[in-house]
N, C-alpha and C positions, 0 to 999 in steps of 0.2 A: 808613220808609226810602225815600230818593227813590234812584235810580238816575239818572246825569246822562252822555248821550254826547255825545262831543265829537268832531266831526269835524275834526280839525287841521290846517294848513296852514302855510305861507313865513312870513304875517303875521298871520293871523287864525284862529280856531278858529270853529265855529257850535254853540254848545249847546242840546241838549234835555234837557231833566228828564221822566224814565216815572214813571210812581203814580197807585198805585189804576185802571191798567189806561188811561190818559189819557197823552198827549206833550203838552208842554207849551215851546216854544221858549221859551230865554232870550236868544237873541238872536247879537249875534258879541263874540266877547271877541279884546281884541290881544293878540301874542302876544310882545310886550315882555314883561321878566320881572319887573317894577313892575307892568304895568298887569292881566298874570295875577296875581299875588299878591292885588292889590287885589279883583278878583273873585273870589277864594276868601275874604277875610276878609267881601264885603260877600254874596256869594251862597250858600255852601258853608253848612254843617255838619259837626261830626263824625260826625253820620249817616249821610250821603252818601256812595254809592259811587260811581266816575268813571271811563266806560270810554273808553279812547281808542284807534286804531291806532297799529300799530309804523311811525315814521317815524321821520328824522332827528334830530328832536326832542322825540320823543318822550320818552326820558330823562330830559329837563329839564324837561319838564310833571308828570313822577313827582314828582320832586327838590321845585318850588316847590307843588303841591297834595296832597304826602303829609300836610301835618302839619297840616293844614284837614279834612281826611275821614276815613272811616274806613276807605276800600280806593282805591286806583287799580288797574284793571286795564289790560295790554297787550292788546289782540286782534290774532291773527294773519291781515293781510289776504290770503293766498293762499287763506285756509280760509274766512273769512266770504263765501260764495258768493250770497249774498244781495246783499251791495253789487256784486261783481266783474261778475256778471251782471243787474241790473239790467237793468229795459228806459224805466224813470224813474226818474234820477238825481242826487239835488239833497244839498247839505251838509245841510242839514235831515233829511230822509229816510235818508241812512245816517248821521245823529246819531240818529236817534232807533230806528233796526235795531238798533246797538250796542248800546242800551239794553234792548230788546224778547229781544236774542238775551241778554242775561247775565243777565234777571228769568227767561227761560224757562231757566236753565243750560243753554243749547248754544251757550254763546260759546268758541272757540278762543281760548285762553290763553296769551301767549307769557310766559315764565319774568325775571321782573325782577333781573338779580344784581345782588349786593351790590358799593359805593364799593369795596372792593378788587380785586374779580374784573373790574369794568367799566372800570375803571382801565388793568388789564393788558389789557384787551380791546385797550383804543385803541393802548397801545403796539404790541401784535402787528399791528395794522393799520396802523401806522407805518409800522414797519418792513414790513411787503409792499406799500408803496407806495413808499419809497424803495428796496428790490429793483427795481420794474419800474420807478421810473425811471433806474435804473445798468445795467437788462439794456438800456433802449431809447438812452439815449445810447452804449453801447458799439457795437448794432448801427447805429445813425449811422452812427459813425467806418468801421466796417468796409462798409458801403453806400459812404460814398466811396470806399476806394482799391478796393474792386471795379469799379466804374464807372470809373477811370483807369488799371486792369489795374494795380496794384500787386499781386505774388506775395504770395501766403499768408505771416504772421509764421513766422521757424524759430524762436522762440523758443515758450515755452509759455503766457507771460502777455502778451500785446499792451500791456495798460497796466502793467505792469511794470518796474521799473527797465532792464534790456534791452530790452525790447521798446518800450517810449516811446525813448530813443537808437535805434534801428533805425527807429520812426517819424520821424524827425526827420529822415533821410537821404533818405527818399524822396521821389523827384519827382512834385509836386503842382502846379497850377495856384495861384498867390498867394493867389483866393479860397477856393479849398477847403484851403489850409493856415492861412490863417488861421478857417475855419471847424473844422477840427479842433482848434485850438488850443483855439478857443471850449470844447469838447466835453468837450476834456482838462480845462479848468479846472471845467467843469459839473461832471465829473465826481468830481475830488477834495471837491467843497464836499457833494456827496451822500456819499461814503464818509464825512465827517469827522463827519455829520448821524448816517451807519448808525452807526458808531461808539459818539457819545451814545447813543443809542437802543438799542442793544445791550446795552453797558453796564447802563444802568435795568434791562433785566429780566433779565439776568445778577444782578444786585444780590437781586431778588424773587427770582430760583429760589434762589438758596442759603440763601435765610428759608423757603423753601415743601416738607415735607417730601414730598407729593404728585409736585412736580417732579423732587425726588431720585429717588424711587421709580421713577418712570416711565421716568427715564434707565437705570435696571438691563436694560431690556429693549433688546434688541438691537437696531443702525439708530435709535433713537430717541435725538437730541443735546438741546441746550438749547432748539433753536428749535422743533424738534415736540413736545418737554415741553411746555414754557410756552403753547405755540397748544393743548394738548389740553387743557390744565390749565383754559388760560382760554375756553375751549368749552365745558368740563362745568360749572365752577363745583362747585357741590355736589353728589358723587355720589351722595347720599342719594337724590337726588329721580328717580335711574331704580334702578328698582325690581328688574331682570335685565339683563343683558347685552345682550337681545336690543333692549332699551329705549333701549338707550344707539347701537346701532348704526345702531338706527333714526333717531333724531337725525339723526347724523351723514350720514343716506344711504347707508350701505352695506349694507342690505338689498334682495333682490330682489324688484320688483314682482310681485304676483300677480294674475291675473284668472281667476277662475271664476263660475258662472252655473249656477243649475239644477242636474242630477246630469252635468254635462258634467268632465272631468276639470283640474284646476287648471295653467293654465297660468304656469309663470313664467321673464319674462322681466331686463330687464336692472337692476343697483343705480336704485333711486328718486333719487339725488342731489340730496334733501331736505336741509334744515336746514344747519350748517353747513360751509358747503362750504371753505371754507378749513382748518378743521380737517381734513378729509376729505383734500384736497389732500396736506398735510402728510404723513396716515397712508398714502398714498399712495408719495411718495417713500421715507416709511421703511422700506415693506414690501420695495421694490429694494435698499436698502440693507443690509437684514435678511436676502435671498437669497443674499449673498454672504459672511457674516458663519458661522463651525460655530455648528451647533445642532439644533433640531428644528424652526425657523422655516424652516430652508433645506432642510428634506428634505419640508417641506409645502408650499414654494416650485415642487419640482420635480416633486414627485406631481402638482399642478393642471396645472402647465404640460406636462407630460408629453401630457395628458390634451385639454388648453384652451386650449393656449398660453400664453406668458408674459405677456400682460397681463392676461387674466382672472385670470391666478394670483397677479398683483399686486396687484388689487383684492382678492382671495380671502383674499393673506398683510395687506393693511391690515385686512379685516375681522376677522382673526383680534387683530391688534394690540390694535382697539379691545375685543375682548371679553377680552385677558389686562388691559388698561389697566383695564378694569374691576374685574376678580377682585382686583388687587394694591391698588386705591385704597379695593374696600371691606373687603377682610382686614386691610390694612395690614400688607402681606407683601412682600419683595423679589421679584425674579425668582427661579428656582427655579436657573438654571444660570447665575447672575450670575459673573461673569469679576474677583475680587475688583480686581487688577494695572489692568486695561482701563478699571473704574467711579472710580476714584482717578484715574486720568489724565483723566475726564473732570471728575471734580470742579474737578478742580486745573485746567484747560483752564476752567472755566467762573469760575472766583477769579480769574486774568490776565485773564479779558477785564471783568470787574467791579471790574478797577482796583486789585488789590492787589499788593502789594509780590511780586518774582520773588525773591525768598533765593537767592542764588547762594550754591551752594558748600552749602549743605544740602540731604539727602535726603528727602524725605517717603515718605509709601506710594505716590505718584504714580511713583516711581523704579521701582518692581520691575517695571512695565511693560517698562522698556529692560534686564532682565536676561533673559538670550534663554532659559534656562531656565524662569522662572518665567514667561513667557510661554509658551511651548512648553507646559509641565502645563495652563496652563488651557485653552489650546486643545485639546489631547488630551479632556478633561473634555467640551467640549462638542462633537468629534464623535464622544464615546461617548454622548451620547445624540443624537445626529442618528443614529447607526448603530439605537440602539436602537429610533428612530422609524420608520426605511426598512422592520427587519424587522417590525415589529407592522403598519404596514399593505403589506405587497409580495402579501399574499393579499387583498386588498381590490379585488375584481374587480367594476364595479357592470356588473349586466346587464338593467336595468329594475324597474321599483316593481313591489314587490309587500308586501299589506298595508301603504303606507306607506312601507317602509322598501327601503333597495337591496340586491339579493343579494348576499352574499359566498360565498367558496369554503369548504372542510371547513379548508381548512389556516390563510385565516384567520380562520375562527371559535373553531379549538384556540389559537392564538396568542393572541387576545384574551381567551381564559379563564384562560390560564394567566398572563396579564400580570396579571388580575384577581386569581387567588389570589394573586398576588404583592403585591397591592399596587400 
């Protein structure tokens, strides 16, 4: 079996073939998607394994030399420290490391997901590129009439149907009104863009039961569904909770040495940081929402302040996103009224038909009643949450773990007989 690294680039790739303990340059391959094919049919084998880094393009070098070999691997270059820090550095030389690190198995492997999940990747990057260019044309528009003292809009949406007429009135120099103008039209042709794009994976989450699921929990909509959905790919492949948060970066670095005691400091804000992001907002939004997520919101922040306790409630997110995707289990204090209305929220914007004049179960939301019980529901267990830890006093590690008080150590025993 030959082991073949490829160091990829813009146009060109430089291959080395490892065996029987010898590198062996193949030379430079173009990185045309003909003229790569063609050297996989005339150099390749199905023997052949082919390690390449994670680039831009890399995707598409899987795609045309999977079906020529018998493995393509991704290496992840922030961890291959061999090439990063080099002190001689040539495409050869880290073609033929890649190759030396995955013969010796200590090559950093990054995870290749499947035409469906990479699919949705790209839309979720879509769309947060058409977000930041609607947040930065809006802050434009609003950079000019600062700059000419135009007062603050009294309305609530600036580019709004009021609030564009209220734009229109104001006095502006000819150039900066017609550069607003510009701005306003930029800016409808990006909504109209968000829109499509929306859409398509509005369309995926109501096919993907994963998505549904993951809506049950609290603060979490279709857009931080679908980004965590299409982060994890397959939850199979993390093996605990702790697994998965690490991924994501929401676990805290640790540095110890010797018999010196373990210091640790702030989330590693590894891997995917967009998803991360996401779980981020949703934890703010989960604060504010009855539960037990909002009385673990405010024990942290009590304690840490409110943004560590937002990091603290996303971490917590990603480790029930786990528990629910590999039980295949709902949320436990799901809001039946609240989860309907978002289904139904999530079918209008995936373009199907509004039934006026028919009820579905999305309706019992707006009956103030049966909103009222579910909400009752779940601040009886945020109640129930406050009291099981309000005797949760930490006073320093000992063996390990942090002291608590006698009272709450009865409480948590007797939570336990309970069940």
């Amino acid at each position: 079996m030959r082991i073949i690294g490829m160091d990829i680039h813009r146009v060109f790739a430089e291959a080395v073939a490892w065996m029987d303990g010898k590198a062996v340059r193949l030379g430079r391959v173009d990185m045309r998607r003909d003229r790569l094919e063609e050297f996989a049919r005339a150099s390749l084998t199905h023997d052949d394994h082919v390690v390449v880094e994670a680039t831009g393009n890399a995707a598409a070098v899987v795609e045309v030399l999977a079906p020529h070999v018998g493995r393509v691997v991704i290496a992840n270059p922030k961890q291959v420290r061999l090439i990063a820090h080099a002190r001689i550095k040539t495409d050869a030389i880290d073609a033929a490391v890649l190759a030396k690190l995955y013969a010796s198995g200590f090559l950093p492997e990054v995870w290749v997901p499947d035409e469906r999940t990479g699919a949705l990747r790209r839309q979720v990057s879509r769309r947060e590129q058409l977000v930041r260019q609607r947040t930065r044309i809006k802050n434009i528009v609003q950079s000019i009439l600062h700059a000419h003292l135009v007062p603050p809009c009294p309305h609530a949406d600036l580019f709004g149907h009021s609030g564009r007429a209220w734009l229109a009135r104001q006095t502006l120099p000819e150039d900066e009104r017609q550069a607003v103008e510009r701005h306003v039209r930029t800016l409808d042709r990006l909504l109209e863009d968000l829109r499509v794009v929306e859409r398509d994976i509005a369309e995926h989450a109501l096919e993907d039961g994963a998505v549904r699921r993951l809506m049950t929990i609290p603060g979490i909509d279709m857009i931080v569904a679908v980004g965590l959905a299409a982060a994890i790919g397959d939850v199979g492949r993390f093996p605990s909770a702790e697994k998965l948060v690490a991924y994501l970066g929401l676990n805290p670095s640790v540095r110890q040495s010797g018999e010196g005691p373990a210091r640790h400091g702030r989330i590693t804000k590894q891997g995917r940081g967009h998803a991360r992001g996401l779980l981020v907002e949703a934890a703010w939004a989960a604060a504010r929402a009855p539960g037990p997520l909002k009385a673990f919101f405010g024990r942290v922040a009590s304690r840490r302040g409110q943004h560590v306790a937002a990091v603290a409630t996303a971490r917590k997110l990603a480790v029930l996103a786990w528990r629910l995707l590999t039980r295949g289990e709902d949320y436990a204090w799901l809001r039946p009224a609240l989860q309907a209305r978002k289904l139904r929220s999530l079918e209008l914007r995936a373009g199907r038909p509004r039934l006026h004049g028919l009820r579905g179960a999305a309706f019992d939301y707006n009956i103030k009643g049966i909103r009222q019980r579910e909400r009752q529901a779940a601040e009886a267990a945020e109640t129930a949450y406050r009291k099981l830890t309000e005797g949760w006093a930490q006073s320093g590690p000992r063996k390990g773990r942090a002291r608590t008080s006698a009272a709450g150590e009865e409480r948590r025993s007797e939570a336990a007989r309970r069940g």
